[in-house]
Each structure stands twice: as structure tokens, then as C-alpha cells.
C-alpha positions in Angstrom: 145.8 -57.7 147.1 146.0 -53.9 146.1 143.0 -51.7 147.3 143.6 -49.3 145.4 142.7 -52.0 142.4 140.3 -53.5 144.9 138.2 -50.3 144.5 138.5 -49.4 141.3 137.3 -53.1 140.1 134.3 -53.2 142.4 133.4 -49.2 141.2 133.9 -50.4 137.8 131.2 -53.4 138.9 128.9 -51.1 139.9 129.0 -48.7 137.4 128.8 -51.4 133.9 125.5 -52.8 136.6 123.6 -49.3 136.5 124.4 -49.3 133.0 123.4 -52.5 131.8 120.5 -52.5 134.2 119.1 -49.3 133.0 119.4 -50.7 129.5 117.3 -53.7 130.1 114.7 -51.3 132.5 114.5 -48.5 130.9 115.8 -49.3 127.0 118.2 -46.2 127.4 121.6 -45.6 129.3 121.0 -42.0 129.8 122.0 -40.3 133.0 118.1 -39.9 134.1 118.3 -43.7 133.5 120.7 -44.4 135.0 119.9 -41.9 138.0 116.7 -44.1 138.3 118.2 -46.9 138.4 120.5 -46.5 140.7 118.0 -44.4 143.1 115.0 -46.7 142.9 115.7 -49.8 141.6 116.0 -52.6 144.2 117.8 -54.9 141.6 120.7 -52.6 141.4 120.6 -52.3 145.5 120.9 -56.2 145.0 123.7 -56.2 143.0 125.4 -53.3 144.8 125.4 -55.4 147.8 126.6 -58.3 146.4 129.8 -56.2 145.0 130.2 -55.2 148.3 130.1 -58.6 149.5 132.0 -60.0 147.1 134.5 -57.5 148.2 134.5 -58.4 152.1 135.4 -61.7 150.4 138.2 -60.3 148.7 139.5 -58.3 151.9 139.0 -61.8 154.2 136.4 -60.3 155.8 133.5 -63.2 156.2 131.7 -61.3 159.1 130.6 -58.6 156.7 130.1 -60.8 154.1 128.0 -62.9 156.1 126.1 -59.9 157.6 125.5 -58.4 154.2 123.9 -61.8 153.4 121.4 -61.4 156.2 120.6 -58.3 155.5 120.2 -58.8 151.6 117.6 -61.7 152.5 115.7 -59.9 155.6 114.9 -56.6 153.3 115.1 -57.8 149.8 113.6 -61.0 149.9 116.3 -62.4 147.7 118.8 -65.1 149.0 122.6 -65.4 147.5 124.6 -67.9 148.3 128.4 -66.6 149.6 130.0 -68.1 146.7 127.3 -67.5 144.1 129.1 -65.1 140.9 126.7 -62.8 139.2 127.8 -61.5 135.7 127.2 -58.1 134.9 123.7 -56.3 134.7 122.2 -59.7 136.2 118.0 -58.1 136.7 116.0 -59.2 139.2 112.6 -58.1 137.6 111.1 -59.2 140.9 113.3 -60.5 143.8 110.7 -61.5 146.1 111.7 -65.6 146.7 114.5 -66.1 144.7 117.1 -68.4 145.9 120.7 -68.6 144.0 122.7 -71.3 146.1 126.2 -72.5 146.8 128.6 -72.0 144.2 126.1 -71.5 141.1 127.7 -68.8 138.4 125.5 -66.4 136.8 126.7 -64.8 133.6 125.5 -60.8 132.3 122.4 -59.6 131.7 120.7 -62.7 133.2 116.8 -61.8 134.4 115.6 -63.2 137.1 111.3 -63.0 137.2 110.8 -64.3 140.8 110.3 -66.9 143.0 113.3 -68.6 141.6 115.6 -71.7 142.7 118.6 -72.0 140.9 120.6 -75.3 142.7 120.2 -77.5 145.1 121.8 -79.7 147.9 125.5 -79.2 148.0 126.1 -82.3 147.1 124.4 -82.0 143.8 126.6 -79.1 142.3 125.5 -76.2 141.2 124.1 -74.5 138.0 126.0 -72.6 135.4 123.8 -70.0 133.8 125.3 -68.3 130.8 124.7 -64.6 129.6 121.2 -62.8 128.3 119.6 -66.0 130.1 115.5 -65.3 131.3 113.7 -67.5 133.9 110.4 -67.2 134.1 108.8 -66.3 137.5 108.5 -69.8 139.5 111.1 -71.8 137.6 113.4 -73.7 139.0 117.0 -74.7 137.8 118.3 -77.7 139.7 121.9 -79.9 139.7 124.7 -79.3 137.9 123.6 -78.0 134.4 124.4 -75.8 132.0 122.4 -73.2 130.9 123.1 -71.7 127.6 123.6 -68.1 126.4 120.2 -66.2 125.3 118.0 -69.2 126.6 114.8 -68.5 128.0 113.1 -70.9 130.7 109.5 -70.7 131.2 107.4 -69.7 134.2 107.5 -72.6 136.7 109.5 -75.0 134.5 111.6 -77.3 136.5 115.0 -77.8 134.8 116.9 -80.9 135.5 119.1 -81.0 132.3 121.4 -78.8 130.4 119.8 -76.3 127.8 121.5 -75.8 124.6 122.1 -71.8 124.2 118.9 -70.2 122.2 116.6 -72.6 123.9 113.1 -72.5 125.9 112.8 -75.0 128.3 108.9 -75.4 129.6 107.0 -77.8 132.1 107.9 -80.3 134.7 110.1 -81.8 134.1 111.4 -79.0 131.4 111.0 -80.3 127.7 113.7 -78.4 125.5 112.7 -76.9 122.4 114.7 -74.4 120.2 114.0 -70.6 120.1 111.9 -69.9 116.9 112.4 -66.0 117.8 116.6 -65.9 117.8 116.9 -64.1 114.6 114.7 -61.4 115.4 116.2 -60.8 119.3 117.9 -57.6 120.3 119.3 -58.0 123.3 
């Protein structure tokens, strides 16, 4: 592998994060913004140290990727699994609890509103969650299922089955309904 690419991939990462996450904070990618973001905001120190992890990955470096992990969880109260994939400006409104396990792929500009368990037991599979996806605060996405783009899941709905994109899915087990708002959405 190239380092030289290497770096520039994971500094382009980081930058399109503190831009897409000041967008979603803060409505505006201006450099105070995005100077807050990256200062203050502990969703961008999440998804500054997964980068970095996922680059210890890419160097064949487990130790630090593994130590990174441990650290991630200790401080920010946020457990990723090693071979989770974030998309783009993924915002953790609040990271407190959330759990993203084994091999589960998150697409951009997915927010997370804590407390949040997305997969299961290894031999279950994992989730797919596509872009501008929101989970409510206590939800829980479990097995191998699909989430689709600009889908929102409700506060502690239990998700069991794939979502069509421009969905809500709401209670336990979640009931899937389609977004009456889609039309009006700026994302």
C-alpha cells in the first residue's frame, strides 16, 4: 500500500467528516463551524478515531487498532466493532451506549441518538444501514437487514426486518410505515 495515498485518503476522511458534521450540527460549513466541530464535538473525536483505526487496519497494525478500540469505549462511551464501516459525516447526537457490532456498514450522514444496538451475535450477520438514516435514542437494529436510505427508526423500536428506503419503523417488534414527510426533507 502507498502511504503517501494512505494519508491523503484518511485526511480527506477527516476533512468531508468535519464538514458534513458541521452541516448536520450547526446547518453551516463555515470555518467557525467547522472549527467547532472539530474542537468540541465528541462525534467528530469518534469518527476521527475510527479513521485512524481504520488506518492501523490498513498498515497491519491490530495492536493499535485494538487499543484505539479500548480507548474509544473507556472515554466515549461508544463501542465499534473492528470491522464496522462508517460512511461519511455518520453523527452520533449522543454516543453514550451505542453499540455498532461485527461487520455492520454504516453509510453518510447516518445519526445515531443514543443508546443504540445495531447487530447482534456473529452468527446472525450484521446490519446494512444506508445513507441520511436516523435511529431514535434506544432503538435497536438487529440481524442481517437492510436499512434504506433517508429512513428514520423510532426511539426504542426494535428492528428485526428490512426497511424500505423513506420509511419509519416504530415499536417492538418495529411496524414499517412509509414517510409522509419525504417531499418536504432537506437533508
Amino acid at each position: 500500500m502507498n502511504i503517501m495515498k494512505s494519508k491523503r485518503s484518511m485526511l480527506g476522511a477527516l476533512v468531508s467528516d468535519a464538514l458534513e458534521l458541521a452541516k448536520a450540527a450547526n446547518g453551516d460549513t463555515g470555518a467557525k463551524s467547522i472549527a467547532k466541530m472539530v474542537l468540541t464535538s465528541d462525534s467528530y473525536r469518534i469518527t476521527a478515531l475510527n479513521r485512524a483505526r481504520e488506518a492501523a487496519l490498513d498498515y497491519h497494525i491490530p495492536l493499535v487498532n485494538h487499543v484505539l478500540r479500548v480507548a474509544q469505549t473507556a472515554v466515549m462511551g461508544i463501542e465499534i466493532g473492528k470491522d464496522v464501516t462508517l460512511g461519511k459525516g455518520v453523527y452520533f447526537v449522543h454516543s453514550l451506549g451505542i453499540v455498532i457490532g461485527g461487520d455492520a456498514r454504516i453509510g453518510d450522514r447516518v445519526r445515531f441518538y443514543g443508546n443504540n444496538t445495531v447487530g447482534t451475535a456473529k452468527d446472525n450477520g450484521y446490519p446494512t444501514i444506508e445513507d441520511d438514516v436516523w435511529i431514535g435514542a434506544g432503538a435497536r437494529i438487529l440481524g442481517p437487514v437492510r436499512i434504506g436510505a433517508r429512513s428514520r427508526i423510532g426511539a426504542n423500536a426494535v428492528v428485526l426486518q428490512d426497511v424500505p428506503p423513506d420509511s419509519v419503523a416504530v415499536g417492538i417488534p418495529a411496524r414499517v410505515f412509509p414517510r409522509k414527510d419525504t417531499d418536504d426533507v432537506v437533508l
